[in-house]
C-alpha positions as CSV (number, residue, x, y, z in Angstrom):
1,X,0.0,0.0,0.0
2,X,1.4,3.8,-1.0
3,X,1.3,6.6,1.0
4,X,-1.8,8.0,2.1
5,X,-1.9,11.6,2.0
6,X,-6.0,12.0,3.5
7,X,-7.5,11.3,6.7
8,X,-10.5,8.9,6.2
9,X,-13.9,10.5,8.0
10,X,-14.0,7.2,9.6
11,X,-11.0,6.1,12.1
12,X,-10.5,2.1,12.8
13,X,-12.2,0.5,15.9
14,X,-9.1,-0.7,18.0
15,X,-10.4,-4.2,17.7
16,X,-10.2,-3.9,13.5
17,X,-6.3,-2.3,13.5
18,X,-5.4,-5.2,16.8
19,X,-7.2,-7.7,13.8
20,X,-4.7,-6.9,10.7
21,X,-2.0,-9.2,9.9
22,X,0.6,-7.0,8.5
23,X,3.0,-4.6,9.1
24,X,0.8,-1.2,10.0
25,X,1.9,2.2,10.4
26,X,-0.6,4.4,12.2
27,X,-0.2,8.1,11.7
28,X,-2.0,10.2,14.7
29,X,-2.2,14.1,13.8
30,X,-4.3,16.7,12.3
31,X,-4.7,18.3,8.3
32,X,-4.3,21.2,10.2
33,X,-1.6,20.8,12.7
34,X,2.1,22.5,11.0
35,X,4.0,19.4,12.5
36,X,2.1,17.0,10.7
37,X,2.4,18.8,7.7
38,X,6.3,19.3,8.3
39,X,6.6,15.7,8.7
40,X,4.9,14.1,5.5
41,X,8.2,14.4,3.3
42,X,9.9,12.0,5.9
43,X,7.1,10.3,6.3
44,X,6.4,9.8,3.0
45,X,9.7,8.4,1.9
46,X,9.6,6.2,4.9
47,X,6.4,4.1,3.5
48,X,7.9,4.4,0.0
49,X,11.0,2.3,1.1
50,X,8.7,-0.1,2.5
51,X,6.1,-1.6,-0.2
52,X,4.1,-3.5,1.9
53,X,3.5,-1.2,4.7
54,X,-0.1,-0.2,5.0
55,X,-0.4,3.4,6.2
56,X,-3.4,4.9,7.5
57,X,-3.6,8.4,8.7
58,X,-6.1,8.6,11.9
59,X,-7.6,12.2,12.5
60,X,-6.9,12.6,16.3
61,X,-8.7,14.9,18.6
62,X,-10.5,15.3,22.1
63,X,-12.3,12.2,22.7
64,X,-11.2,10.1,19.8
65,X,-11.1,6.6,21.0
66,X,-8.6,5.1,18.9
67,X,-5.7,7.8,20.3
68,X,-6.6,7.4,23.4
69,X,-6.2,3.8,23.1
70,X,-2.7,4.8,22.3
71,X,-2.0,7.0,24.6
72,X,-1.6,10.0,22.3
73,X,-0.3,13.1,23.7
74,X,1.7,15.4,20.6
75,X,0.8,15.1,16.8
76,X,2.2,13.6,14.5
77,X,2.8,10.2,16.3
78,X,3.4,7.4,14.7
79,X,2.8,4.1,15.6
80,X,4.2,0.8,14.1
81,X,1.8,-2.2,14.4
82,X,2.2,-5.9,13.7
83,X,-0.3,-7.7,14.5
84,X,-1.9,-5.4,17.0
85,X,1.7,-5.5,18.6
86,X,3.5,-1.9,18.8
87,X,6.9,-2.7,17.5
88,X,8.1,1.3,17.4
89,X,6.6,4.8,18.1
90,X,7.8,8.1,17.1
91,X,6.9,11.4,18.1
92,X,6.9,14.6,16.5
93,X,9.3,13.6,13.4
94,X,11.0,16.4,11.1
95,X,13.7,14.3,9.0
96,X,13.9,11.0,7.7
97,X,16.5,10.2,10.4
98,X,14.0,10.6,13.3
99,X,12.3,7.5,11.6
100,X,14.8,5.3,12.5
101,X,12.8,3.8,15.7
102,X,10.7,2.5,12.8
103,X,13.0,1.1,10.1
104,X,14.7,-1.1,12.7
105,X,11.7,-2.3,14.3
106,X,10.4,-3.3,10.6
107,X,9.3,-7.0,10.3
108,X,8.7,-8.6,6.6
109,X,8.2,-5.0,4.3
């Protein structure tokens, strides 16, 4: 899966990301927020290296379940998922080197 530059209107359940079988990169943040928009060139290359990452941008806010299941606090976050399993988080990324949580933690992609 490429790159997803859009947050769906509809974020996952918990139960439907802990339920996926591969490699999943959560992306917690805002269209609006200037760190997440800093951050989509790194993060953008990051899923580009990795062709069978799936990449799903979750709209986070007040109240939104699925951050709070993960204990959001500052946008962007990123989450690394296999399996429902966090293998890596990074907060608050500006180059491609504060990705690097991620690339070693990457299992089969």
């Amino acid at each position: 899966m490429a790159y997803t530059n859009h947050y769906p209107e509809i974020e996952p359940s918990r139960a439907e990301v802990d339920a996926r079988g591969e490699v999943l990169l959560l992306e917690f943040g805002a269209p609006w927020c200037p760190h997440c928009q800093g951050a989509q060139p790194a993060i953008e290359a990051f899923v580009a290296e990795h062709p069978k990452l799936q990449h799903i941008k979750v709209e986070d806010g007040r109240g939104k379940p699925l951050g709070r299941s993960f204990k959001v606090k500052l946008w962007p976050t990123l989450v690394l998922l296999y399996r429902g399993e966090e293998l890596a988080r990074v907060v608050r990324p500006v180059a491609v080197e504060d990705l690097e949580p991620l690339r070693g933690a990457m299992v089969g992609g």
